[in-house]
C-alpha positions as CSV (number, residue, x, y, z in Angstrom):
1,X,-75.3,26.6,-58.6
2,X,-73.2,29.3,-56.7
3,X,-72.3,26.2,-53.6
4,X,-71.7,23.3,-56.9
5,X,-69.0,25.6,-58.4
6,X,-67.4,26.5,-55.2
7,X,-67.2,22.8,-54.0
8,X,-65.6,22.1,-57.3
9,X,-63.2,24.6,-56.9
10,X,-62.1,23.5,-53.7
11,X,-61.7,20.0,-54.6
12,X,-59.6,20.7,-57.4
13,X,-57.3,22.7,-55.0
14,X,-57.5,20.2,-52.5
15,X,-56.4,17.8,-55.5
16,X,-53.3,20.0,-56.5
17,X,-51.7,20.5,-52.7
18,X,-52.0,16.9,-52.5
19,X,-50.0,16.7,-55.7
20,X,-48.0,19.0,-54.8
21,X,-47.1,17.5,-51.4
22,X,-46.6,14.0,-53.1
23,X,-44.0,15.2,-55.7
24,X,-42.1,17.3,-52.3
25,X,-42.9,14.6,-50.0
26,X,-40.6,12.1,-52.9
27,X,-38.4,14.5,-53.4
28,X,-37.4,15.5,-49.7
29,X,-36.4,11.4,-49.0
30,X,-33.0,11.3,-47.9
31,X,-31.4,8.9,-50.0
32,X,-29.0,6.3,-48.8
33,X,-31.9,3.9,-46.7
34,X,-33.4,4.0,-43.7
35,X,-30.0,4.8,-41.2
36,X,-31.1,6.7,-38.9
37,X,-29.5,8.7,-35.6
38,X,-31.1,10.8,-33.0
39,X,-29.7,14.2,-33.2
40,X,-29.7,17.0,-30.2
41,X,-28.8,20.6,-30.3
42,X,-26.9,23.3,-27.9
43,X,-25.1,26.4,-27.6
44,X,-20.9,26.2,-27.5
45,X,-19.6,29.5,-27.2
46,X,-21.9,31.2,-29.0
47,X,-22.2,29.3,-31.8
48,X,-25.7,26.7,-32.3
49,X,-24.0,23.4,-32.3
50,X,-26.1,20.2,-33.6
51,X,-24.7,16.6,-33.0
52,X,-25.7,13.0,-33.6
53,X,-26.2,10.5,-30.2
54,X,-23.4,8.5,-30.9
55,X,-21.0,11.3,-31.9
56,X,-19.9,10.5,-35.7
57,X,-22.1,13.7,-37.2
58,X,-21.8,17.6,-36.2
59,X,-23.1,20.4,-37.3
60,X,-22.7,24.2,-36.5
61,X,-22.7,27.9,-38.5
62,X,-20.1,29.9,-38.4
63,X,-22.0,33.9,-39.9
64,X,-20.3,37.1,-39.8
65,X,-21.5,40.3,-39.7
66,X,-19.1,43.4,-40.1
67,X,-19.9,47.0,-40.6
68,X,-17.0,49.4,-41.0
69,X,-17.3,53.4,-40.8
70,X,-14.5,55.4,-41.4
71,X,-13.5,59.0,-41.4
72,X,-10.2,60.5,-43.0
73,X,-8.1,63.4,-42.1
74,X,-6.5,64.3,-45.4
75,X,-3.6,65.4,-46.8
76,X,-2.5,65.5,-50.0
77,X,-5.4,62.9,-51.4
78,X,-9.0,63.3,-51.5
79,X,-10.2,60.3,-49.2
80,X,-13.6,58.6,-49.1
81,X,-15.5,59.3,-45.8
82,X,-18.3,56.6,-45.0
83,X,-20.0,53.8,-44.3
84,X,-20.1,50.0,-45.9
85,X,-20.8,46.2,-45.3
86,X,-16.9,45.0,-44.9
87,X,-18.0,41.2,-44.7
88,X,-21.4,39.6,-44.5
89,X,-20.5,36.1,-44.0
90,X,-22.5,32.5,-43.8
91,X,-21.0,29.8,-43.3
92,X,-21.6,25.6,-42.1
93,X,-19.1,23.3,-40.3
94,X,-19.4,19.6,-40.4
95,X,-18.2,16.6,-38.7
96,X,-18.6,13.9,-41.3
97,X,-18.5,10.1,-39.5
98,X,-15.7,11.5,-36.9
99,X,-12.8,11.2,-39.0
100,X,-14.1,13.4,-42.0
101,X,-14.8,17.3,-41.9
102,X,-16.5,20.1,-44.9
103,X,-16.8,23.8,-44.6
104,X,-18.6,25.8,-46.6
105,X,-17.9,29.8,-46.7
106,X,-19.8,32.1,-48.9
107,X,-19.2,36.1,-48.2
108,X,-21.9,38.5,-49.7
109,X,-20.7,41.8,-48.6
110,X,-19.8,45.3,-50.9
111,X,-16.7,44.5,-52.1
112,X,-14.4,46.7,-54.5
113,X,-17.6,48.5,-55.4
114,X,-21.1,49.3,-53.9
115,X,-23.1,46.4,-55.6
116,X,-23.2,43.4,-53.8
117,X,-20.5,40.8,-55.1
118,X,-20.5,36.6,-53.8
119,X,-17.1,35.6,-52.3
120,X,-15.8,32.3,-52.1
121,X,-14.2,32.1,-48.5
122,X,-13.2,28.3,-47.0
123,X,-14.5,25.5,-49.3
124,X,-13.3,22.5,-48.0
125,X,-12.9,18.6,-47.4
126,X,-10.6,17.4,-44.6
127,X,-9.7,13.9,-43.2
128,X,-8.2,13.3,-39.8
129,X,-6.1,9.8,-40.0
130,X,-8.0,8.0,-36.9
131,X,-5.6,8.0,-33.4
132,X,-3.0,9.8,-35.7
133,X,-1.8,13.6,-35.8
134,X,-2.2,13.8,-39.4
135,X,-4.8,15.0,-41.5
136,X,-5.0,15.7,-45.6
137,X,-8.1,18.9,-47.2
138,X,-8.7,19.9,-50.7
139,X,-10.5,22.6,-51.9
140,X,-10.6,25.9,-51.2
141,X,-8.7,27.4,-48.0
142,X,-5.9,29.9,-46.7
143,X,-2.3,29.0,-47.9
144,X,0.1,28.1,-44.6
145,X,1.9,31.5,-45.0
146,X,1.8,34.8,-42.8
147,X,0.3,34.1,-39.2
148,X,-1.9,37.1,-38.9
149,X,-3.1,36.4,-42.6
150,X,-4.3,33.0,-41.2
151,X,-6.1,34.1,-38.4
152,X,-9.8,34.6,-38.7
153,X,-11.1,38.2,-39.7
154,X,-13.4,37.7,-36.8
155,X,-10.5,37.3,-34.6
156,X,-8.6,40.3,-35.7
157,X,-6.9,43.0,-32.7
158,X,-7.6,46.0,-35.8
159,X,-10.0,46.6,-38.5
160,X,-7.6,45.0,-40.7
161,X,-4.6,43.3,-41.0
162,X,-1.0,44.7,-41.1
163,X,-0.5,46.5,-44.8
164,X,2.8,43.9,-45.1
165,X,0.0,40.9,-44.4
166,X,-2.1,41.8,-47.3
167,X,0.7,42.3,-49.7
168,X,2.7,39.2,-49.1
169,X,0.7,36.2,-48.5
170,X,-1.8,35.2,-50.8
171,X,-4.9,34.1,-48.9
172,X,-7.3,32.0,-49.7
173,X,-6.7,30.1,-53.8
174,X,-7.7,26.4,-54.5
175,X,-5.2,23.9,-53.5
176,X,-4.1,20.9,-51.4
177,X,-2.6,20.4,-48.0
178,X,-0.8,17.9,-45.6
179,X,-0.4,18.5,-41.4
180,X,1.4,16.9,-38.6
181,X,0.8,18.0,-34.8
182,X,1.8,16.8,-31.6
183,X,1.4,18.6,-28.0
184,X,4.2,21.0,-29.1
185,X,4.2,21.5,-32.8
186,X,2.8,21.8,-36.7
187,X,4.7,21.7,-39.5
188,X,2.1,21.8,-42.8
189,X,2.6,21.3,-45.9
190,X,1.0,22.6,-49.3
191,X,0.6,22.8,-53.0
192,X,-1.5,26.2,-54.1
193,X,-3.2,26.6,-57.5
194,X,-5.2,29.8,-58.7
195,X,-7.7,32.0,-56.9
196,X,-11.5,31.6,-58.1
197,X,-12.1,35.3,-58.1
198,X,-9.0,36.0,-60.9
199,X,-9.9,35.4,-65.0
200,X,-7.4,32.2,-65.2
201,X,-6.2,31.6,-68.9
202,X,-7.5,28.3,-69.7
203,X,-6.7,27.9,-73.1
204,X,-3.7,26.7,-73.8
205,X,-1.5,27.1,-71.2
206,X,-1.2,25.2,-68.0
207,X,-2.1,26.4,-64.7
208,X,0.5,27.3,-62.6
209,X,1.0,26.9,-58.7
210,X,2.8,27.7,-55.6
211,X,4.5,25.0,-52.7
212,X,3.6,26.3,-49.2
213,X,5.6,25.2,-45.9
214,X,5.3,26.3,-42.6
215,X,6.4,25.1,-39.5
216,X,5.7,26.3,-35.7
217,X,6.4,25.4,-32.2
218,X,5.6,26.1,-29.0
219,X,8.2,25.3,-26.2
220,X,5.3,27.2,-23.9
221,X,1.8,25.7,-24.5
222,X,-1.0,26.0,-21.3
223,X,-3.9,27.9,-21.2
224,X,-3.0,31.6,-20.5
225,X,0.8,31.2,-20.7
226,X,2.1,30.3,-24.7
227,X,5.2,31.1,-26.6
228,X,5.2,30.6,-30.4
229,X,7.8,30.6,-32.6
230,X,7.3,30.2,-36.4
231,X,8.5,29.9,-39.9
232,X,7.1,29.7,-43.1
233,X,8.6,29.8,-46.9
234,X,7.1,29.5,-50.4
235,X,8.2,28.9,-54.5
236,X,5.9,30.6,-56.8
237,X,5.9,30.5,-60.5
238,X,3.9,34.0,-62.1
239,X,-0.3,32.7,-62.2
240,X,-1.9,33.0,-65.7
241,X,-4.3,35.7,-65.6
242,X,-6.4,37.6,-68.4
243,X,-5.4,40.2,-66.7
244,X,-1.7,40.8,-66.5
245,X,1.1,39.4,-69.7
246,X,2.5,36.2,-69.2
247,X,5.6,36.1,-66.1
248,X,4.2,39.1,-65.0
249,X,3.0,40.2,-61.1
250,X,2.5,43.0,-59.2
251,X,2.0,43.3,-55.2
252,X,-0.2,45.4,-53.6
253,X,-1.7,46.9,-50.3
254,X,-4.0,48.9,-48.3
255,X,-3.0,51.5,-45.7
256,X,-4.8,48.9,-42.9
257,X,-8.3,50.7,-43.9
258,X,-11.0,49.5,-46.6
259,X,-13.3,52.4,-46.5
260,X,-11.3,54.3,-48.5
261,X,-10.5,51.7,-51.6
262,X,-7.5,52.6,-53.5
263,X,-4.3,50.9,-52.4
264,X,-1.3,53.4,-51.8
265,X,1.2,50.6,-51.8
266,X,1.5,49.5,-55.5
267,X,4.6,48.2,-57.7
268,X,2.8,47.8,-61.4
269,X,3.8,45.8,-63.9
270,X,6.9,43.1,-62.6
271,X,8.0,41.7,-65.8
272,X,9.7,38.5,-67.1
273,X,9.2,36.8,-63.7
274,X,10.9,33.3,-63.8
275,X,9.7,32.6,-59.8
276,X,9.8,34.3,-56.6
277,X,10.3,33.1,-53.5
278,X,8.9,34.2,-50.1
279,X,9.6,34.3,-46.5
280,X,8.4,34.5,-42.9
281,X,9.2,34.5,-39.5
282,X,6.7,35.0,-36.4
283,X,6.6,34.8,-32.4
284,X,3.9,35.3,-30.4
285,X,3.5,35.2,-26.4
286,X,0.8,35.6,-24.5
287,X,1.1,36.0,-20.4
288,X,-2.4,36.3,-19.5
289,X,-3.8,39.2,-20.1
290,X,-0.9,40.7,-21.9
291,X,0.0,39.2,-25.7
292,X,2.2,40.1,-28.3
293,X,3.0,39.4,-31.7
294,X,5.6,40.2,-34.5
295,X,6.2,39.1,-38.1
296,X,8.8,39.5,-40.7
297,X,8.2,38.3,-44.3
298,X,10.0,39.2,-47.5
299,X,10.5,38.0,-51.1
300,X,12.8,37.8,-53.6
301,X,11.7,38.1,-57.7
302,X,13.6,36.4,-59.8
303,X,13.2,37.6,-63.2
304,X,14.5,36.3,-66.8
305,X,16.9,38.0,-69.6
306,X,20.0,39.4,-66.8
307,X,17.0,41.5,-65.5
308,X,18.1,42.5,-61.4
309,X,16.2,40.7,-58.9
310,X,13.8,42.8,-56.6
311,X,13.8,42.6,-53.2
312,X,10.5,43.5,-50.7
313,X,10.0,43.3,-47.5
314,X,8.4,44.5,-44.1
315,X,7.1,43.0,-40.8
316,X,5.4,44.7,-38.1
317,X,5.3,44.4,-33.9
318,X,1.7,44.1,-32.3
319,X,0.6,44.3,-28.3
320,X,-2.4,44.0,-26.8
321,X,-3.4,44.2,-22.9
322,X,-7.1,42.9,-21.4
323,X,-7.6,45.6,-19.0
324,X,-10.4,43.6,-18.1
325,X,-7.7,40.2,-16.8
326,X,-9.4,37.6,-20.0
327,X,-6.9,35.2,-21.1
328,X,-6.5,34.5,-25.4
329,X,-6.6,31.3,-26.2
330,X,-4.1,29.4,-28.9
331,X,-4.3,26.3,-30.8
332,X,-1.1,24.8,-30.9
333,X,-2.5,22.1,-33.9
334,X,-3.0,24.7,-36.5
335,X,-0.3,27.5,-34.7
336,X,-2.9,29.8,-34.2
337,X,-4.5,32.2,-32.0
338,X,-8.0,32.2,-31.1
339,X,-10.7,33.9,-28.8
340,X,-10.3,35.4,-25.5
341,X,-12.5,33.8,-22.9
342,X,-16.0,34.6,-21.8
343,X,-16.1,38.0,-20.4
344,X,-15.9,37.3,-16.9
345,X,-18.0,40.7,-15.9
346,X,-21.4,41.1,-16.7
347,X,-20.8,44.0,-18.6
348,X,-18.2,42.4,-21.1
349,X,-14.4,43.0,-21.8
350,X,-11.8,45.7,-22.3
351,X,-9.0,45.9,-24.9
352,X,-6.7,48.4,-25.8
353,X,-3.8,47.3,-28.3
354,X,-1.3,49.1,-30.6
355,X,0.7,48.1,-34.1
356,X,3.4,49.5,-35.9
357,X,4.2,48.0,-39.2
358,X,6.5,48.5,-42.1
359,X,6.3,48.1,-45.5
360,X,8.7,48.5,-48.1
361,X,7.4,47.5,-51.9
362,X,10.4,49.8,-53.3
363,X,13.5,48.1,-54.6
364,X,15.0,51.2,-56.7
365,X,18.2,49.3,-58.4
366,X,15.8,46.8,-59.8
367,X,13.4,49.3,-60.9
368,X,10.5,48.4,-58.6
369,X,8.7,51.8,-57.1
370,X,5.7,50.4,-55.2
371,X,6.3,52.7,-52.1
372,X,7.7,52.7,-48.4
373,X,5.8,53.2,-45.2
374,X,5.4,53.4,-41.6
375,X,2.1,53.1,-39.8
376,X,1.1,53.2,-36.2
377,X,-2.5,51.8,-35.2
378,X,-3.8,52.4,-32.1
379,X,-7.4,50.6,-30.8
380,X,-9.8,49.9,-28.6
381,X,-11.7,46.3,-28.4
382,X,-15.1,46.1,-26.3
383,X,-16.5,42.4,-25.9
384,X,-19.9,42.8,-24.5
385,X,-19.6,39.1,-24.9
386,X,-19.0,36.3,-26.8
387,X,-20.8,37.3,-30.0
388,X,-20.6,40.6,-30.3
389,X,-17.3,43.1,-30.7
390,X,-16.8,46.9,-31.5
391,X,-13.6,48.0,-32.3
392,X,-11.9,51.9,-32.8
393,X,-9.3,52.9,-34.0
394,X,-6.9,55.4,-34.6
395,X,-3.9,55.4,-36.6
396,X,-1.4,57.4,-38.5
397,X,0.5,57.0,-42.0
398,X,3.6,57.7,-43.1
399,X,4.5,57.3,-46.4
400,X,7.2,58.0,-49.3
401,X,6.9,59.4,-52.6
402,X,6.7,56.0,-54.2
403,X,3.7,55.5,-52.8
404,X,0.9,56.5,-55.3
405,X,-0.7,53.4,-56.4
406,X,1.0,53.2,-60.0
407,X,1.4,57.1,-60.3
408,X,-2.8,58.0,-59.9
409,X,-2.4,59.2,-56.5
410,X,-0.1,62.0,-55.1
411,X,3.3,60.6,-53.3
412,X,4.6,61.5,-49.9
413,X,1.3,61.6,-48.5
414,X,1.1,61.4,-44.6
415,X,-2.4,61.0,-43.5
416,X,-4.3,59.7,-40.6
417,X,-7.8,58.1,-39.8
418,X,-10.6,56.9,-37.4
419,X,-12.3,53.3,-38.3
420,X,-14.9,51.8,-36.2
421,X,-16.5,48.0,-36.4
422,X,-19.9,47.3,-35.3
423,X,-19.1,43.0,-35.4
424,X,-21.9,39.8,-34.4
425,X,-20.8,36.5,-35.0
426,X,-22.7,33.6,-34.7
């Protein structure tokens, strides 16, 4: 009786995995007919690429993984010593039919607090007009403003970017785009709505947005030797948030550390904003080994009822030397700077680099007090190759009495810090 209920047993569960595998085996078909390419796979620096025989389909991840310590030498603040996720990236590339291109971006790191929060990063759809220089995206991507704000975190000389590129441009916010490139030059072209990530009023009211141009050239453009020179400008009416009053911004930054949360650089509450406009200039050479790169961006508030304008602004001068002799390479197309080149010891590279940046977010006759600054960063960049970096640094703060992220912190407080990166991309 014992070997009659077993054999039943089994024959019912035989019965439900081939259920089972009919209901997965209709849902798995690939809808569309029977097209069909044959597909290979390899490794391009670094990265696991997959592409269709006859060219038209690509494939290929694009993960990040970032883990930041830092330790504080305080002053007049209590600082945050520790340890956290700063990004914890996936994301997929795609070459759609040759002409056609996606991203999708998701980040899964800590972010403002210690739980871990989804991030939209680059969600996007691009086409590429076919034997023209010209292609149109949608979705969601980094505005054409700031040239260090563009460049990819992976990519990065410090822990993070200048203080006066994180207050200024706005990053990544849903929108369209336009660019033109030749051998020489970009100019692209943009219209910017909201950010996923704010609480955007949609009751009523309509959704406002922001026109991006920016513009770059490069009289020097060969593999080791480049000269860049760059401008960039932007109209922006106030966004509709839950969480500020309607016309009303504030602009805000980091001391170039994310360890230690709070942001010392803080205006408040800009009221009865009408528009403000923004500004940029960059250049950027690189002679081998050796590369340098400076910004200056600004923006002018205009503001409703006789109330004064406000003026902010700040920029910052960056150098870097390969002791090791790698060349950085830059992409002309999007005016941007990328990797430097396979390690050419066995033992990786060597980078030391340093950055001085100021940022002024005070404009006392229009009643702005969002604080002043100087900061020198000094670092050190080892490549043991093309996937992996670890980054120190060292820098030192400066700061006026302004600067006390909307009166919680204590002003005038010069401090300095050590940061290091442990970074794998892939």
């Amino acid at each position: 009786m014992k070997s009659i209920k077993y054999t039943i047993i089994l024959v019912q569960a035989a019965l439900m995995l081939f259920a089972a595998s009919s209901v997965m085996a209709q849902d798995s078909k690939v809808p569309g007919g029977a097209q069909s390419v044959p597909l290979g796979a390899e490794v391009k620096n670094g990265k696991l690429v997959f592409e269709s025989a006859d060219g038209d389909f690509r494939w290929w991840f694009d993960s990040r993984i970032q883990m930041d310590g830092a330790m504080y030498f305080e002053n007049k603040n209590a600082m945050s010593n520790g340890f956290h996720f700063r990004r914890l990236t996936f994301a997929m590339k795609t070459v759609l039919y040759d002409n056609w291109e996606t991203e999708l971006d998701m980040d899964f790191a800590e972010q403002v607090d210690t739980k871990p929060q989804t991030e939209l990063r680059d969600m996007w759809i691009k086409f590429s007009v076919p034997d023209v220089n010209l292609s149109f995206m949608v979705g969601h991507f980094k505005e054409p403003f700031g040239m260090e704000r563009l460049n990819s975190s992976r990519l990065l000389m410090f822990l993070e970017r200048s203080s006066i590129s994180s207050a200024l441009p706005m990053g990544r916010r849903i929108g369209a785009s336009v660019r033109y490139w030749s051998d020489w030059f970009q100019v692209t072209g943009a219209l910017m709505g909201h950010e996923p990530a704010t609480r955007i009023d949609k009751g009523q009211r309509d959704e406002t947005f922001s026109t991006n141009l920016r513009a770059s050239v490069a009289p020097i453009n060969k593999f080791g030797h480049n000269l860049h020179f760059g401008l960039a400008g932007s109209y922006k009416i106030p966004d509709v948030t839950s969480e500020l009053r309607p016309n009303t911004i504030d602009i805000s930054a980091r001391t170039e550390s994310y360890v230690f949360n709070p942001k010392f650089f803080h205006t408040g509450d800009i009221a009865d904003v009408n528009y403000y406009t923004r500004y940029g200039t960059e250049l950027m050479y690189i002679n081998g080994p050796i590369y340098f790169q400076t910004e200056f961006m600004g923006t002018t508030i205009n503001r409703f009822y006789g109330k004064p304008n406000a003026n902010l602004f700040g920029g910052y001068l960056m150098a870097a030397w390969v002791l090791t002799g790698e060349n950085r390479y830059y992409y002309v197309d999007e005016g941007e700077v990328g990797p430097i080149e396979k390690p050419k010891r066995k033992w990786g590279a060597l980078e030391v680099a340093a950055r001085y940046t100021h940022t002024n977010l005070n404009d006392l006759d229009a009643g702005v007090k969002g604080g002043q600054g100087n900061q020198y960063m000094f670092g050190i960049n080892y490549y043991p190759n093309n996937n992996i970096k670890i980054q120190l640094n060292y820098s030192f703060v400066n700061l006026d009495q302004f600067a006390t992220r909307k009166g919680n912190l204590i002003g005038d407080d010069d401090h300095s810090f050590v940061q290091i990166r442990f970074q794998a991309s892939f």
